[in-house]
N, C-alpha and C positions, 0 to 999 in steps of 0.2 A: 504493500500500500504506500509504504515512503515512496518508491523509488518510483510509482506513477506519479505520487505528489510532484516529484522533484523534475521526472518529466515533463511533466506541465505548465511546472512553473517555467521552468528554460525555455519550452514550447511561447508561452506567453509573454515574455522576454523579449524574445526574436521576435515576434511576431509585432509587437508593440514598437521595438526599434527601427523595422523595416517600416513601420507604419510614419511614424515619426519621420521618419529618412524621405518619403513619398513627400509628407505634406509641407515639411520646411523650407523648400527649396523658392529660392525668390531670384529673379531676373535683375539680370545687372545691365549699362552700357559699359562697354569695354573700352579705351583710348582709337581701337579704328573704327567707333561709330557703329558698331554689328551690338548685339545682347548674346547672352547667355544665360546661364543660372547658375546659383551658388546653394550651397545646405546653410543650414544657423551656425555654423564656422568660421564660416567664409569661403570654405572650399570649395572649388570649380569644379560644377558634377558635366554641364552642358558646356561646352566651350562656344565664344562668341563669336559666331557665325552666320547669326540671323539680324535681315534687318528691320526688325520688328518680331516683339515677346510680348503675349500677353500673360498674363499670370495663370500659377495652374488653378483648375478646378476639377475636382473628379478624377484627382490623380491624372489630368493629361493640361499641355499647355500648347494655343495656336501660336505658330511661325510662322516667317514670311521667310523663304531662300530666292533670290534672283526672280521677285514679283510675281512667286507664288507662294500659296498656303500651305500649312499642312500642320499636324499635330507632333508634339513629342512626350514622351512618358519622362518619370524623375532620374532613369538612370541615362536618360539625353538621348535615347533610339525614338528614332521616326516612324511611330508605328502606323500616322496617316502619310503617305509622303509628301513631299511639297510639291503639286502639280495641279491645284486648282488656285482657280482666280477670287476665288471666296468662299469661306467659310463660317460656316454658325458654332456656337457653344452646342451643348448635348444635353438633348432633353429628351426624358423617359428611352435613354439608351441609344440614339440615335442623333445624328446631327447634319442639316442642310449642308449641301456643296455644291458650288456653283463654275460652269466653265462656258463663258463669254467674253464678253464686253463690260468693261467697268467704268465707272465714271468719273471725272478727276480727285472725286474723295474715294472712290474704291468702292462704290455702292454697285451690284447686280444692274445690269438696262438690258442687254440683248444675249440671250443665249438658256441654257439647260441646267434643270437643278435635280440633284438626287438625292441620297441620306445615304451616309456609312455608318456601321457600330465603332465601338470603342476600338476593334481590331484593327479596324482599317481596313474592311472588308463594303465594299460598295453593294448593300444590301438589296437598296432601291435604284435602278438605275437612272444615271444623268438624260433625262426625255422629257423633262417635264418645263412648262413655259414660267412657270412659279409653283412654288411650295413655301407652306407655311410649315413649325415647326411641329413635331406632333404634342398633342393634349389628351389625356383620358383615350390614349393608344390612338388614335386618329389623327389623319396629318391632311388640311384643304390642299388640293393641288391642282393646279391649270393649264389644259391642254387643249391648243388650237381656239383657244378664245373660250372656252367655256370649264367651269367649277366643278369638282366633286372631291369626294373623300376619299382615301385609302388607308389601309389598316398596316400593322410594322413588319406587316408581309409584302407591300406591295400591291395585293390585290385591292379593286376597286370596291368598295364599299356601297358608296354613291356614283352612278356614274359620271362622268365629265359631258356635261350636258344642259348647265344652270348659265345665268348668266353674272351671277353672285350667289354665294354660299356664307352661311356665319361658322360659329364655334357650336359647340354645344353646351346646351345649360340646362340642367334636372334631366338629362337624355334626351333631349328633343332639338336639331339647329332647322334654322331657317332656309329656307332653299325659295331663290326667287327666276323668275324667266320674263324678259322684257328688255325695254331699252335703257341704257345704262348711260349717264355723264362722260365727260372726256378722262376723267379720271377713274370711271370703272366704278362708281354711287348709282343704286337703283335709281332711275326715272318714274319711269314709267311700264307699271305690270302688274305677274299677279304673285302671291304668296307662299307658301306653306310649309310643311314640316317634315322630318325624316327623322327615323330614330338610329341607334349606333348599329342597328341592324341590316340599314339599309331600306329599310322598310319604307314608305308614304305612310305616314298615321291621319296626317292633316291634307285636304288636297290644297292645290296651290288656286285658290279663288279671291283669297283679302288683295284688296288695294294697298295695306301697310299693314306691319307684323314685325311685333316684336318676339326677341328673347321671353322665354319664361322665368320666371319667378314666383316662390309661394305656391309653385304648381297652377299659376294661371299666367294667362300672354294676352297683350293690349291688342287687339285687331281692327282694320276699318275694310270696311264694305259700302262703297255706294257714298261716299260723304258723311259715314256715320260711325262711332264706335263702340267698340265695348269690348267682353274680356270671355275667353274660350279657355275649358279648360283641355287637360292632355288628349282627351278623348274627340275630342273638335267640338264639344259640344259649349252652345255660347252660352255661360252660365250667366253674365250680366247680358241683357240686351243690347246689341249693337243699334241704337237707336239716339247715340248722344254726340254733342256737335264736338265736345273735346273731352279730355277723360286723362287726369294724371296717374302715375304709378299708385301703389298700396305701399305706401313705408309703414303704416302701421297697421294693418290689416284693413284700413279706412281708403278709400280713393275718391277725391274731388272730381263730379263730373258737371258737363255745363250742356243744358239743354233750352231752347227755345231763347237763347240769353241770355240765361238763369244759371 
């Protein structure tokens, strides 16, 4: 029984120090203008090579080599390599990468976005016209001008087929079809809902629709509104000329100028 103790403890030791050793490490500039990173020592684990470091998180940190991207781990290996033109942080195990056209602050304009895991393994492939990051395992993506979802498989969730899509909130997002501003804001169209299934729960009929909340969503029809619940059924009558949210399970509605 000692010697499992003892085991363990050394187990926990190491295990703590190598942890420690991950998360210490912090990015220098070096005298030629490149970064690197150091441990809480001072000691050079990454040599400066990059011209541009951002800090690590999740045990990995973005670089920039010869004006591209890519990740490195704490023991200074490229486990994304540097060969895209932008990169996102990692969220829910995944992270957007982008290969295009940048713009003179380095922002994505013209070109293909896909996701890799932590490995450096290109999960989701670079086809896609925009991608958002994923949330609640779901990631919005845009193909050929038009919205849908996919799952951290890849496969298509929601088809790409909307001409705006939201997030999801209580399991339900918004999915719209119509004409859309210079900047890609619904105009003019119709509404409705999808669940993480894929599914239509809601058809797409309201003139405007929001997010849910409280497990109910603001909707208008015809110049009038009121409030539907998850089932589409309109629990307040859409019969009022405006109608604010419920912050407190109360909602101000104004009817006839009242």
């Amino acid at each position: 029984m000692k010697n499992i103790t003892k085991v363990f403890l050394i187990a926990l030791m190491i295990a703590s120090t190598l942890f420690s050793y991950g998360q210490n490490l912090e990015k220098f500039k070096a005298d030629n203008g490149k970064y690197g990173f150091k441990d809480s020592t001072g000691a050079i684990v990454v040599e400066a090579k990059y011209e541009w470091a951002n800090d690590f998180s999740e045990g990995l940190a973005q670089v920039n080599l010869n004006g591209k991207y890519g990740f490195v781990d704490s023991s200074g290996k490229e486990v994304v390599p540097c060969k895209y033109d932008w990169i996102d942080d990692f969220f829910e195990g995944l992270a957007r990468v982008f290969i295009g056209e940048t713009d003179e602050y380095g922002s994505p304009q013209k070109g293909k976005y896909g996701f890799i895991n932590t490995e450096g393994k290109e999960v989701i492939s670079l086809k896609y016209d925009y991608a958002w990051s994923f949330s609640e395992g779901l990631a919005r993506i845009k193909l050929n001008g038009k919205w849908g979802f996919i799952n951290q498989e890849g496969k298509k969730i929601v088809p790409c087929k909307y001409d705006e899509i939201y997030n999801f909130h209580e399991g339900l997002a918004i999915v719209f079809i119509g004409k859309t501003n210079k900047y890609g804001f619904p105009k003019k169209g119709k509404y409705g809902y999808f669940n993480k299934a894929g599914k239509k729960i809601i058809p797409l009929k309201y003139d405007y629709a929001e997010s849910f909340s409280g497990g109910f969503a603001l909707v208008k029809l015809k110049g009038k509104y009121g409030f539907i619940n998850k089932e589409g059924k309109e629990v307040i009558p859409l019969k009022y000329d405006d109608v604010d949210d419920f912050p407190e399970g109360l909602a101000k509605v104004k009817l006839n100028g009242k």
